[in-house]
PyMOL Python script that loads the backbone (N, CA, C, O; Angstrom):
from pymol import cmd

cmd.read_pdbstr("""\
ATOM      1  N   UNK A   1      50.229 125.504  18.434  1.00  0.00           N
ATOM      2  CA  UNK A   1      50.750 126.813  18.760  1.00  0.00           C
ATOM      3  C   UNK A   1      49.831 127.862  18.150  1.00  0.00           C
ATOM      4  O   UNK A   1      49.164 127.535  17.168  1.00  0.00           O
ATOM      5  N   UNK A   2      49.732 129.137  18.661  1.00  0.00           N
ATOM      6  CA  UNK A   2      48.680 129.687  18.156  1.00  0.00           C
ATOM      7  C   UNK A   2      49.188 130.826  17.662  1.00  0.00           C
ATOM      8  O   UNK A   2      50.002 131.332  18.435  1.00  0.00           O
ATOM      9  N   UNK A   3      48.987 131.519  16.501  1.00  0.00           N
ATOM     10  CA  UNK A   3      49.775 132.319  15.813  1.00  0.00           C
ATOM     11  C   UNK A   3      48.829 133.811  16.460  1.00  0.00           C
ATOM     12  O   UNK A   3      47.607 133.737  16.593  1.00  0.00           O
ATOM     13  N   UNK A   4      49.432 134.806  16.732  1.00  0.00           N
ATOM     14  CA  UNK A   4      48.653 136.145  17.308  1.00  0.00           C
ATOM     15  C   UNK A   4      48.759 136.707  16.090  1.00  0.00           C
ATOM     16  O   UNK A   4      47.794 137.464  15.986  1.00  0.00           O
ATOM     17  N   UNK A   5      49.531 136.752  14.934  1.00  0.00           N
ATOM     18  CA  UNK A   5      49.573 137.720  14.107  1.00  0.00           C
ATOM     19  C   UNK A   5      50.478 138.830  14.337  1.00  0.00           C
ATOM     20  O   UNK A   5      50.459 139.864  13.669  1.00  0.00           O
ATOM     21  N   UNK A   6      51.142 138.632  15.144  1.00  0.00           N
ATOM     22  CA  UNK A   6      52.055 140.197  15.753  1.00  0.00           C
ATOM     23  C   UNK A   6      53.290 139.449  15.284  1.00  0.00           C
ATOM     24  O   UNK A   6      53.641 138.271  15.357  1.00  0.00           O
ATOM     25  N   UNK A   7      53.981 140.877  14.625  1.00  0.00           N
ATOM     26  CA  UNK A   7      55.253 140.639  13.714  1.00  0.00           C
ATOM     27  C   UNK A   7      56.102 141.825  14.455  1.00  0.00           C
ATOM     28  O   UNK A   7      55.856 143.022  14.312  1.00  0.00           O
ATOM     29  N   UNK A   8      57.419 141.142  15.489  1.00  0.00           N
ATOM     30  CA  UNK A   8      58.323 142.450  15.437  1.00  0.00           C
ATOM     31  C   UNK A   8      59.568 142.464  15.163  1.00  0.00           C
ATOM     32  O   UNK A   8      60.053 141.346  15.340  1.00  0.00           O
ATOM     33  N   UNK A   9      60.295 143.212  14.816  1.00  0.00           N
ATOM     34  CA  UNK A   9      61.551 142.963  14.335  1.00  0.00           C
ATOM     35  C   UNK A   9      62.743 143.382  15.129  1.00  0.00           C
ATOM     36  O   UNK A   9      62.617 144.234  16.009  1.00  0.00           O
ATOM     37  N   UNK A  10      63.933 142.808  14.856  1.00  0.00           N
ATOM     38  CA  UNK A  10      65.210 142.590  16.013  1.00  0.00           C
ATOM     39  C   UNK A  10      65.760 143.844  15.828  1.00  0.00           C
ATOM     40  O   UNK A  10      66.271 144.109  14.740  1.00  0.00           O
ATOM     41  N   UNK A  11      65.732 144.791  16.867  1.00  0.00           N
ATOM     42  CA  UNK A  11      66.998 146.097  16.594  1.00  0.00           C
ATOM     43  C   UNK A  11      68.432 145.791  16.537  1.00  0.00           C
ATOM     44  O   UNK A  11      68.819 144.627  16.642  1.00  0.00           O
ATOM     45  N   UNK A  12      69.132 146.642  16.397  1.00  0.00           N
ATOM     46  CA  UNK A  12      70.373 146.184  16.392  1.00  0.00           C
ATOM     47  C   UNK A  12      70.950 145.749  17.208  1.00  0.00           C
ATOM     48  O   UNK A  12      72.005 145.274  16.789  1.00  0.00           O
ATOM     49  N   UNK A  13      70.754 145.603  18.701  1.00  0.00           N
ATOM     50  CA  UNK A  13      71.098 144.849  19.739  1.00  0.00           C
ATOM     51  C   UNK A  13      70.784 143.219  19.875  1.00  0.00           C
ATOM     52  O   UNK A  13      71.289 142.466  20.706  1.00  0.00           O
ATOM     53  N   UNK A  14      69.863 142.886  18.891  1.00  0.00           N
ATOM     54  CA  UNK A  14      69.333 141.785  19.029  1.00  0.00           C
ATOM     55  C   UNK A  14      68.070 141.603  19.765  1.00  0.00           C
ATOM     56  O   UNK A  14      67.609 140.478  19.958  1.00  0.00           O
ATOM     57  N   UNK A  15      67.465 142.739  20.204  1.00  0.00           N
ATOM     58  CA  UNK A  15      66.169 142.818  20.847  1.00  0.00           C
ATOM     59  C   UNK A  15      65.183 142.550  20.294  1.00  0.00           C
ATOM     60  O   UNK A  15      65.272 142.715  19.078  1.00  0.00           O
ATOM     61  N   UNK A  16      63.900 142.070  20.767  1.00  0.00           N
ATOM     62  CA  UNK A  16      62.609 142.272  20.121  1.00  0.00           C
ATOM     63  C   UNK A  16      61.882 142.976  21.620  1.00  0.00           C
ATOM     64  O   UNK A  16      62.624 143.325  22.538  1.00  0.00           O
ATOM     65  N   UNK A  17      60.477 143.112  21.710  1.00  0.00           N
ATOM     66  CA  UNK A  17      59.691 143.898  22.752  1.00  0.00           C
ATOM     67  C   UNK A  17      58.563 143.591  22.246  1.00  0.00           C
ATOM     68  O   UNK A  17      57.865 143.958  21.302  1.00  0.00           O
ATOM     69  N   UNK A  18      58.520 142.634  23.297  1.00  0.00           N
ATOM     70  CA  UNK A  18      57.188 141.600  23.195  1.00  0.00           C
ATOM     71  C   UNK A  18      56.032 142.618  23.562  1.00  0.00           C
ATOM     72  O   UNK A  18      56.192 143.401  24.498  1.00  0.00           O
ATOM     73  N   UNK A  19      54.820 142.600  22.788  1.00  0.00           N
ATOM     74  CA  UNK A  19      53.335 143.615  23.154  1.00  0.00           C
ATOM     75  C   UNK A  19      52.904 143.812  24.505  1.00  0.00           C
ATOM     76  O   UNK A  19      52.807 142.814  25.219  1.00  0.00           O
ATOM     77  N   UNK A  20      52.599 145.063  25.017  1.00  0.00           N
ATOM     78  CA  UNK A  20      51.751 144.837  26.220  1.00  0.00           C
ATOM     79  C   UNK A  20      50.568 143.691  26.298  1.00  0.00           C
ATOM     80  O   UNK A  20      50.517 142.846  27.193  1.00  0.00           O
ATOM     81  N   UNK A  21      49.599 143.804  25.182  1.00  0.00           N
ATOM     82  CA  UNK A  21      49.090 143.069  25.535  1.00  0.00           C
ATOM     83  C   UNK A  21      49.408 141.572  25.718  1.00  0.00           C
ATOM     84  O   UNK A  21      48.752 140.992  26.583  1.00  0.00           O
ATOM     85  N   UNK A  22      50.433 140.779  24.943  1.00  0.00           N
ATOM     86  CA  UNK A  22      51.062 139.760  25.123  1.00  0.00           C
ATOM     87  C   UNK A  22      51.502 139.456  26.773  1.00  0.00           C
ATOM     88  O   UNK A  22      51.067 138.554  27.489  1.00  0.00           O
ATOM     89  N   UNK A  23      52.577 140.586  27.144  1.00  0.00           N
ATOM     90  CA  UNK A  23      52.731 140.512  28.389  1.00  0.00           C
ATOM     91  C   UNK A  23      51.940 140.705  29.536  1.00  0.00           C
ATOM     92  O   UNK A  23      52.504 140.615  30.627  1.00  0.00           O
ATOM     93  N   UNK A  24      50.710 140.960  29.489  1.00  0.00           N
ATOM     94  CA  UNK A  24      49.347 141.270  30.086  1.00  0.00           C
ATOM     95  C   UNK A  24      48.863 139.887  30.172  1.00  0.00           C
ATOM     96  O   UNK A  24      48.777 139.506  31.339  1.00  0.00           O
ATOM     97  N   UNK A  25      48.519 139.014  29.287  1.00  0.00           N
ATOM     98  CA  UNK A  25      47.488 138.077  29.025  1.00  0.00           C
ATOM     99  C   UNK A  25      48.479 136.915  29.430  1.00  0.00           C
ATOM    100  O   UNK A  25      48.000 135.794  29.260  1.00  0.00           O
ATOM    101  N   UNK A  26      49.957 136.965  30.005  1.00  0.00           N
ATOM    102  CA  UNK A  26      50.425 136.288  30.146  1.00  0.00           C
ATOM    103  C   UNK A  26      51.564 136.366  31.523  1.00  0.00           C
ATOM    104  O   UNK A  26      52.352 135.508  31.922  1.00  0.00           O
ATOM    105  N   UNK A  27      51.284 137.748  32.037  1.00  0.00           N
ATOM    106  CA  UNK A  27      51.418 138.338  33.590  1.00  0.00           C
ATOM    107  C   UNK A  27      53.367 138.448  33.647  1.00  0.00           C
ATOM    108  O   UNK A  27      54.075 138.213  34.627  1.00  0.00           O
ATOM    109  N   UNK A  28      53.766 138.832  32.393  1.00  0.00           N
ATOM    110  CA  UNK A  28      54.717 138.523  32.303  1.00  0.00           C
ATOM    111  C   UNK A  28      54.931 140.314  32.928  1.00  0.00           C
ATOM    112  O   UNK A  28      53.856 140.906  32.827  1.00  0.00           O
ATOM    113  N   UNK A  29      55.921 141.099  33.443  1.00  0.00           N
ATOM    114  CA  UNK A  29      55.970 142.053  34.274  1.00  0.00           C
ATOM    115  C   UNK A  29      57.694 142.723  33.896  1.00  0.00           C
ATOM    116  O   UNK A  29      58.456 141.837  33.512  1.00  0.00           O
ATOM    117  N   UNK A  30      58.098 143.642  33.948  1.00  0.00           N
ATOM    118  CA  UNK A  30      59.349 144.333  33.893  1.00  0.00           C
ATOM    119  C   UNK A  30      60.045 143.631  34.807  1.00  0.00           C
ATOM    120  O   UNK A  30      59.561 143.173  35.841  1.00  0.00           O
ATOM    121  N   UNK A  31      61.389 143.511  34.392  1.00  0.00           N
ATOM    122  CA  UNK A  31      62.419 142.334  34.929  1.00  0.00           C
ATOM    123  C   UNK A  31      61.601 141.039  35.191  1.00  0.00           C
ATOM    124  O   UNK A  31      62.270 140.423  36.021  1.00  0.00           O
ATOM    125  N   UNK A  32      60.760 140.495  34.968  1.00  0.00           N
ATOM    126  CA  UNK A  32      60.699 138.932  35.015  1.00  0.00           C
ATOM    127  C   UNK A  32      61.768 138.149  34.180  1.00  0.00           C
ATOM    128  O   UNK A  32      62.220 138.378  33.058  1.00  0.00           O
ATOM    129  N   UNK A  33      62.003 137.259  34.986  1.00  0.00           N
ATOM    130  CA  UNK A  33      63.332 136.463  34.119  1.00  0.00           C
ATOM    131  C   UNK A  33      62.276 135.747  32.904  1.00  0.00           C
ATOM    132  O   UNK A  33      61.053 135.617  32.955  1.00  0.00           O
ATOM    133  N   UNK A  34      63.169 135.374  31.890  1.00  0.00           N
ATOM    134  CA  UNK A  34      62.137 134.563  30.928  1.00  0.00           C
ATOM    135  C   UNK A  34      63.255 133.931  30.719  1.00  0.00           C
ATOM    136  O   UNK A  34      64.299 134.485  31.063  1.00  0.00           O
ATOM    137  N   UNK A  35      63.287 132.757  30.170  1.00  0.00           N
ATOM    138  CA  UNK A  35      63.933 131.475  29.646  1.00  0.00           C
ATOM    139  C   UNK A  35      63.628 130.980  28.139  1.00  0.00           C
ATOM    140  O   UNK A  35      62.584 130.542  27.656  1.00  0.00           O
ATOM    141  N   UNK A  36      64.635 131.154  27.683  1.00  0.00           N
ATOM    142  CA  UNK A  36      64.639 131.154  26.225  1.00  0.00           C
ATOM    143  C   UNK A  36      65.097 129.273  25.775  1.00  0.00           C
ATOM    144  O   UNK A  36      65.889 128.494  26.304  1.00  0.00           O
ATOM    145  N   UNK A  37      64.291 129.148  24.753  1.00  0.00           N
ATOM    146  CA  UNK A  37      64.522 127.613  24.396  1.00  0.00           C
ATOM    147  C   UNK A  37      64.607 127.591  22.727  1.00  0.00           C
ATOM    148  O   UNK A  37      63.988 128.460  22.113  1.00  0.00           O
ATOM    149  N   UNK A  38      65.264 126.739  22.109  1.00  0.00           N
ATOM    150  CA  UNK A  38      65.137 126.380  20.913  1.00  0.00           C
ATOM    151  C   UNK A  38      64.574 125.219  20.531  1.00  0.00           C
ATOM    152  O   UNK A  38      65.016 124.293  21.211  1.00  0.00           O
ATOM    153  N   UNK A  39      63.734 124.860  19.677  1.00  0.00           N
ATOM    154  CA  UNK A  39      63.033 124.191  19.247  1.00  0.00           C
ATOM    155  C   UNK A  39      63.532 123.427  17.889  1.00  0.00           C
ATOM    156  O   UNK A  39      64.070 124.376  17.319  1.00  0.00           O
ATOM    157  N   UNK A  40      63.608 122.899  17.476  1.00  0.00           N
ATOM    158  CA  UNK A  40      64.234 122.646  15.829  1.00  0.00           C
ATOM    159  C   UNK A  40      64.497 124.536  15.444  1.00  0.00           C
ATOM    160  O   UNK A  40      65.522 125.191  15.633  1.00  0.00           O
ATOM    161  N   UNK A  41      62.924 125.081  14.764  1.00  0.00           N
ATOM    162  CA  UNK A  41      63.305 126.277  14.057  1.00  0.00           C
ATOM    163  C   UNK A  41      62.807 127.288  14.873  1.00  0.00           C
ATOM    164  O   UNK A  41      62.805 128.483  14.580  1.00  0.00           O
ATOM    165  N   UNK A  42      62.349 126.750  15.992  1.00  0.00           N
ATOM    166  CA  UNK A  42      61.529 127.776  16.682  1.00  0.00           C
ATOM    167  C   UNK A  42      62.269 128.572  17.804  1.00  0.00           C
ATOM    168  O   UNK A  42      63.391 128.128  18.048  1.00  0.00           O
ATOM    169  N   UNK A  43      61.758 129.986  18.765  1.00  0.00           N
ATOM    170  CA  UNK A  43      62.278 130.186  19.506  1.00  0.00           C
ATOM    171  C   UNK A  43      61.220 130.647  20.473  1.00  0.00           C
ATOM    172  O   UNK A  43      60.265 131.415  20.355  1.00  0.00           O
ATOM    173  N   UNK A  44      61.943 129.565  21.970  1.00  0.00           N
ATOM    174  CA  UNK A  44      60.332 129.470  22.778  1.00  0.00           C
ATOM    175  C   UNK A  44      60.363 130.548  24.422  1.00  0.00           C
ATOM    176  O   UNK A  44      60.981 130.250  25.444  1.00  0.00           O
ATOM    177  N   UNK A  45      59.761 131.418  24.269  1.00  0.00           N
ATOM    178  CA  UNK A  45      59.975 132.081  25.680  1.00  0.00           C
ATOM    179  C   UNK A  45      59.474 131.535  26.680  1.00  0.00           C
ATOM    180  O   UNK A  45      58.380 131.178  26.241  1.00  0.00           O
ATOM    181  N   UNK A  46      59.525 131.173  27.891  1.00  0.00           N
ATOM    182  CA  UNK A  46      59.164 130.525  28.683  1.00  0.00           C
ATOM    183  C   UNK A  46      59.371 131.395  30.494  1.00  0.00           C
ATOM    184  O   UNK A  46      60.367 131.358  31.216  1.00  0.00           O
ATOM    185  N   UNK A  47      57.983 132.122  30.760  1.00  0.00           N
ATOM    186  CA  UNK A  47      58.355 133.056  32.064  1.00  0.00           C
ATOM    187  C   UNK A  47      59.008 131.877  33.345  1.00  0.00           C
ATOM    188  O   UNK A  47      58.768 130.675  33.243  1.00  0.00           O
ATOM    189  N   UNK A  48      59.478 132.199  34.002  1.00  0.00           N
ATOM    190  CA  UNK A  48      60.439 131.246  35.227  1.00  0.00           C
ATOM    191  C   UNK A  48      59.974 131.915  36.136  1.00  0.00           C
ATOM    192  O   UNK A  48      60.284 133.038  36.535  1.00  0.00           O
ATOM    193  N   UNK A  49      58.954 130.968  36.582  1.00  0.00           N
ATOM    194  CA  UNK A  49      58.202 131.129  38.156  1.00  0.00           C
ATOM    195  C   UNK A  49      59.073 130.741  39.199  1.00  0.00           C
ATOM    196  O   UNK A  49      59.451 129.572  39.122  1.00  0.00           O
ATOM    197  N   UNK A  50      59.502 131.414  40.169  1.00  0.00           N
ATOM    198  CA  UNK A  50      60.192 130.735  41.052  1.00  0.00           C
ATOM    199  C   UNK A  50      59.424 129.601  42.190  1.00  0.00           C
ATOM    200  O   UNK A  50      58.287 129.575  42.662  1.00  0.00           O
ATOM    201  N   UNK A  51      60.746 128.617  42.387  1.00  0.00           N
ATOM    202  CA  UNK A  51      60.116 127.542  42.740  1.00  0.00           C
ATOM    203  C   UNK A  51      61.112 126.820  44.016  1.00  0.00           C
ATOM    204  O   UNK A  51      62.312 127.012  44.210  1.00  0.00           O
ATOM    205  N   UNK A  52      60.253 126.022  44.714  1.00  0.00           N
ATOM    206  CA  UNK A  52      61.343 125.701  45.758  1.00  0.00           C
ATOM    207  C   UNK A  52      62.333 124.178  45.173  1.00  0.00           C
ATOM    208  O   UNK A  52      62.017 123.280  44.393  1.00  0.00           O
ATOM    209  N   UNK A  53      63.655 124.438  45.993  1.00  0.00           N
ATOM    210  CA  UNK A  53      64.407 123.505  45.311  1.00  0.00           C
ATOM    211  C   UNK A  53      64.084 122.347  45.140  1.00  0.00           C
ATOM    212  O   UNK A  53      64.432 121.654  44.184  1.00  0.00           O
ATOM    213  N   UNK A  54      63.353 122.000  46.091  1.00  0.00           N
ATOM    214  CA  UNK A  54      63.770 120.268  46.865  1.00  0.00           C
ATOM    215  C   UNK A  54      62.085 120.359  45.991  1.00  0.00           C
ATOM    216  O   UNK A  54      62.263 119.905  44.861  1.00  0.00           O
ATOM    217  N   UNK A  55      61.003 120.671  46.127  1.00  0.00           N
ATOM    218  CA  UNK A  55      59.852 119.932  45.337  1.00  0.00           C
ATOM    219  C   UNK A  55      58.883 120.933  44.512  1.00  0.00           C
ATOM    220  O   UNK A  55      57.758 120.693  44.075  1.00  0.00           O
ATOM    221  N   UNK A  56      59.490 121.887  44.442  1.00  0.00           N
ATOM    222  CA  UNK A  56      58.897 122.665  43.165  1.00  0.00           C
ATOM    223  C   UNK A  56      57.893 123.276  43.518  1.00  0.00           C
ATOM    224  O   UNK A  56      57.569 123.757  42.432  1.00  0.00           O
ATOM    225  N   UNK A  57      57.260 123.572  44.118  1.00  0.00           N
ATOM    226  CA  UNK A  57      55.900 124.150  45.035  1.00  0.00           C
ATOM    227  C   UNK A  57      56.526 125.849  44.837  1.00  0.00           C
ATOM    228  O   UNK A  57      57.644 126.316  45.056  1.00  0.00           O
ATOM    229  N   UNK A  58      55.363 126.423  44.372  1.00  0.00           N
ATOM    230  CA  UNK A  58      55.869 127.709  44.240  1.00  0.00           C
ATOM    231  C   UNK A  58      55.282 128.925  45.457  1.00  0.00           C
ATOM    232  O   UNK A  58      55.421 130.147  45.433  1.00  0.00           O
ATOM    233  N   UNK A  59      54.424 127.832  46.737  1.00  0.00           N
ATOM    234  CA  UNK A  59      53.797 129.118  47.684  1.00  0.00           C
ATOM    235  C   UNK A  59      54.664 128.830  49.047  1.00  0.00           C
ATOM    236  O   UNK A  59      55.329 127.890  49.484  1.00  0.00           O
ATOM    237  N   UNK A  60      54.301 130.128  49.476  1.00  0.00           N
ATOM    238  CA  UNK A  60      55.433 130.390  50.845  1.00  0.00           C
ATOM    239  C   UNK A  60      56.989 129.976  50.717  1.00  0.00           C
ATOM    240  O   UNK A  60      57.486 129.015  51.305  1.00  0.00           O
ATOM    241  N   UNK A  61      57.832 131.054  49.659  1.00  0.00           N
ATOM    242  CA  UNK A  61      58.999 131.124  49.042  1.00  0.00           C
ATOM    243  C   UNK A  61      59.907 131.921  50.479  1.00  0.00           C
ATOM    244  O   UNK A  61      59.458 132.789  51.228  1.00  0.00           O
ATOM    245  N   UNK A  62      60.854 131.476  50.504  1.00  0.00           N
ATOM    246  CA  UNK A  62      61.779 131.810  51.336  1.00  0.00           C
ATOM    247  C   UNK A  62      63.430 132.003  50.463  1.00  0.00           C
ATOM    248  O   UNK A  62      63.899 130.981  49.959  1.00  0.00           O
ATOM    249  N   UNK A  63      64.176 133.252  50.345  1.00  0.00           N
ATOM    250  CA  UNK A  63      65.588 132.860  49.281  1.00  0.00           C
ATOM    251  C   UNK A  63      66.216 132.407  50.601  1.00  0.00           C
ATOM    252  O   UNK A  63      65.716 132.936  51.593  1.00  0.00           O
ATOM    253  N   UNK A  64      67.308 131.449  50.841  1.00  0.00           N
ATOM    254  CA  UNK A  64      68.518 131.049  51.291  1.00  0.00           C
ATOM    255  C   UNK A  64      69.600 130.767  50.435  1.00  0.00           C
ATOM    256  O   UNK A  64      69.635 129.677  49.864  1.00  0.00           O
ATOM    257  N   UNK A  65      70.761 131.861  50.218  1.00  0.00           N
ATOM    258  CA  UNK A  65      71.512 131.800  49.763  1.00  0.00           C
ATOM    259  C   UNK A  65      71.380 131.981  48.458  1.00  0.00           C
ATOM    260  O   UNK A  65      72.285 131.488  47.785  1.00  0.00           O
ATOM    261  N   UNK A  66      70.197 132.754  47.658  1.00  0.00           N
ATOM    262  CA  UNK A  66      70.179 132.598  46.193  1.00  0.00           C
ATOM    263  C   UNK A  66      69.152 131.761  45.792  1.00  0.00           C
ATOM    264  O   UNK A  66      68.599 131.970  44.712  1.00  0.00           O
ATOM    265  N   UNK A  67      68.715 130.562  46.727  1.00  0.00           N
ATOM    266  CA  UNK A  67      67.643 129.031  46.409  1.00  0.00           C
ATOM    267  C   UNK A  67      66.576 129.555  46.700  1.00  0.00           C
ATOM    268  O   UNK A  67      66.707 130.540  47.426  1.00  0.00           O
ATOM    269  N   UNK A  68      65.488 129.278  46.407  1.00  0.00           N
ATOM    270  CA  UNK A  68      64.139 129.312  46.842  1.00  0.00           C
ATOM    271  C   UNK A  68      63.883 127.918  47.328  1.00  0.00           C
ATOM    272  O   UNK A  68      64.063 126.791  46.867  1.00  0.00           O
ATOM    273  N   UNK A  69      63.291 128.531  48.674  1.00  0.00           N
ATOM    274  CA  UNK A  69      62.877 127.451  49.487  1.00  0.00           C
ATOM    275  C   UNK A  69      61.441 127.340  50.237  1.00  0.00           C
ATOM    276  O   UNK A  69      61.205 127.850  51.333  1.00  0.00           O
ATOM    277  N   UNK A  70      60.905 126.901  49.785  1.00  0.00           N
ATOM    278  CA  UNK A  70      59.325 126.766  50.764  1.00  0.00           C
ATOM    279  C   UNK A  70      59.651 127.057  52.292  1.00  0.00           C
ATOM    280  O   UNK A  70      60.802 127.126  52.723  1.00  0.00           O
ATOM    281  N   UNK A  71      58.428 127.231  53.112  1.00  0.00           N
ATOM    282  CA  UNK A  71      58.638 126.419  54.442  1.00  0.00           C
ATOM    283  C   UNK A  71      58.133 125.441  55.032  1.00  0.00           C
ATOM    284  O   UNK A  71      58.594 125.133  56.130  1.00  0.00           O
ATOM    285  N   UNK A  72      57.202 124.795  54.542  1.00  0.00           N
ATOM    286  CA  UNK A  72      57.419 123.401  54.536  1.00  0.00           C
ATOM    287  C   UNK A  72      58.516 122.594  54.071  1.00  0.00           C
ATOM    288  O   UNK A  72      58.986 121.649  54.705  1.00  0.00           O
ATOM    289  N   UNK A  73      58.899 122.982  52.975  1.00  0.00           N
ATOM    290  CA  UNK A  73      60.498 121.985  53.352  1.00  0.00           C
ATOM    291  C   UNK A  73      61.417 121.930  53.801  1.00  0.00           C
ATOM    292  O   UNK A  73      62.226 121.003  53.759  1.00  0.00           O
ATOM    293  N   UNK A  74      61.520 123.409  54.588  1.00  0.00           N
ATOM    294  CA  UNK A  74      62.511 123.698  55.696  1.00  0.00           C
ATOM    295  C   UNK A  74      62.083 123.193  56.908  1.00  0.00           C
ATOM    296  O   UNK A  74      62.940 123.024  57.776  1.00  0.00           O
ATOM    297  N   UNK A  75      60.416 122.793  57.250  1.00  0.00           N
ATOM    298  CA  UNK A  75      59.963 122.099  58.447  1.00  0.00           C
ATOM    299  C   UNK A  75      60.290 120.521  58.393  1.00  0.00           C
ATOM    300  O   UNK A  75      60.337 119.776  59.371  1.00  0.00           O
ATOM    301  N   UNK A  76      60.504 120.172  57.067  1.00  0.00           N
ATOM    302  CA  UNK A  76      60.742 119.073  56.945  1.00  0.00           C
ATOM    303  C   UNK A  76      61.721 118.418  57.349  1.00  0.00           C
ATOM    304  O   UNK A  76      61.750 117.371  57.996  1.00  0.00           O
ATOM    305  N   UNK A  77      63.073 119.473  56.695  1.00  0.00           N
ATOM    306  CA  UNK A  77      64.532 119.555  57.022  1.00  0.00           C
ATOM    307  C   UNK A  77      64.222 119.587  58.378  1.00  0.00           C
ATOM    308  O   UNK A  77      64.592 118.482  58.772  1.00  0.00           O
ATOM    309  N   UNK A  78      63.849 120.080  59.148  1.00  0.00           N
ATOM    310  CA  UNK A  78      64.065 120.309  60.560  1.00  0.00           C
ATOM    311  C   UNK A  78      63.875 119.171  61.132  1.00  0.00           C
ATOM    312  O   UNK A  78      64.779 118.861  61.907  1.00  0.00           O
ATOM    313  N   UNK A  79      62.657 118.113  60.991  1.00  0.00           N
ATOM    314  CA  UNK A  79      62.125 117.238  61.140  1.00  0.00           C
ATOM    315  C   UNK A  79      63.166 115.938  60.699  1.00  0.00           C
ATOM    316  O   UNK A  79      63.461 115.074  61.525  1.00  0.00           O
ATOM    317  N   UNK A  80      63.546 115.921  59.658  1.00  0.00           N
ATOM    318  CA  UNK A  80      64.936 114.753  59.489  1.00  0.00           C
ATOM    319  C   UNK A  80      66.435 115.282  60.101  1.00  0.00           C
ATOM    320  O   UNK A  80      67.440 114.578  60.197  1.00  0.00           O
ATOM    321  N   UNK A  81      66.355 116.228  60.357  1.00  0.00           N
ATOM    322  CA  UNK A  81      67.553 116.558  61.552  1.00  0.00           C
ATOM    323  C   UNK A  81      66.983 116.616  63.038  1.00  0.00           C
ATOM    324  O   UNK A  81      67.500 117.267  63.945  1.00  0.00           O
ATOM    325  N   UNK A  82      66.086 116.003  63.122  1.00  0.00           N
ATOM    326  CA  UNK A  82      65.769 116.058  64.747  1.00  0.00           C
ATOM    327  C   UNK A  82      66.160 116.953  65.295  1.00  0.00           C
ATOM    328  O   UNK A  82      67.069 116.770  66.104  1.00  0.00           O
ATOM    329  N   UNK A  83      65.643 118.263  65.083  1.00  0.00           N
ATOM    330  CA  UNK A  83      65.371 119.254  65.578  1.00  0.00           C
ATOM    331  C   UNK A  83      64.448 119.846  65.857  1.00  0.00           C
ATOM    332  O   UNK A  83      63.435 119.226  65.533  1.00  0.00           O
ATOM    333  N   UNK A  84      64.130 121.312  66.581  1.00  0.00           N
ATOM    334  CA  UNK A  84      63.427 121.701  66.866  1.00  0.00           C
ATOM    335  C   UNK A  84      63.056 123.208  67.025  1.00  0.00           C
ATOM    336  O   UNK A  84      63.810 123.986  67.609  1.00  0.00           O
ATOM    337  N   UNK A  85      61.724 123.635  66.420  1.00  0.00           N
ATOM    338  CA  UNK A  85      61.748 124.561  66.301  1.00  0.00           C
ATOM    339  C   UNK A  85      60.684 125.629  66.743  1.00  0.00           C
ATOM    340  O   UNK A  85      59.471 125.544  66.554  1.00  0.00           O
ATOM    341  N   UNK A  86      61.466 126.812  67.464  1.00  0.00           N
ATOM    342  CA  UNK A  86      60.266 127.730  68.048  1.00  0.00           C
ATOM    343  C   UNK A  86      60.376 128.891  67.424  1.00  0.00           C
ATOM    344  O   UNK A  86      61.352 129.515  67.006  1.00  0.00           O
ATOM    345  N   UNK A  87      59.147 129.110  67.418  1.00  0.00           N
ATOM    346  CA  UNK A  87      58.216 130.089  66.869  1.00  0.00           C
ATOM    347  C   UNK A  87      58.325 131.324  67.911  1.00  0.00           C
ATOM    348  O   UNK A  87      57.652 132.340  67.737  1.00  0.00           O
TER     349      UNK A  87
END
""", "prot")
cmd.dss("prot")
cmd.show_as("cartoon", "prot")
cmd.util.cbc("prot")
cmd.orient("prot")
């Protein structure tokens, strides 16, 4: 793990405000969801790329219903329901 040297402290809400440059070098952006983890003592931020359900592929995102869905795996779906589809 690599220590940056940057020390910030929790306001009274429980906030911290991670550095621009942190969030720069790591493309992290206003409202990006981040995912918080615990470690034994540690606490791990983790940005949440969205991803499609069924195989995780994060290009050509489609939401249905809230899910992210590729379209290839909706061609797929189409393809094990013997169906068919025009363009």
């Amino acid at each position: 793990m690599k220590n940056t040297g940057i020390i910030r402290h929790i306001d009274e809400l429980g906030r911290i405000t991670l550095p621009i440059e942190l969030r720069r070098s790591l493309n992290i952006s206003e409202k990006d969801p981040v995912q918080v983890y615990v470690e034994d003592d540690k606490i791990i931020l983790t940005k949440v790329e969205a991803k499609d359900i069924f195989d995780g592929s994060t290009e050509d995102l489609i939401t249905y219903r809230g899910k992210k869905v590729s379209r290839r795996s909706i061609m797929e779906l189409v393809k094990l329901a013997d169906l068919s589809v025009t363009e």
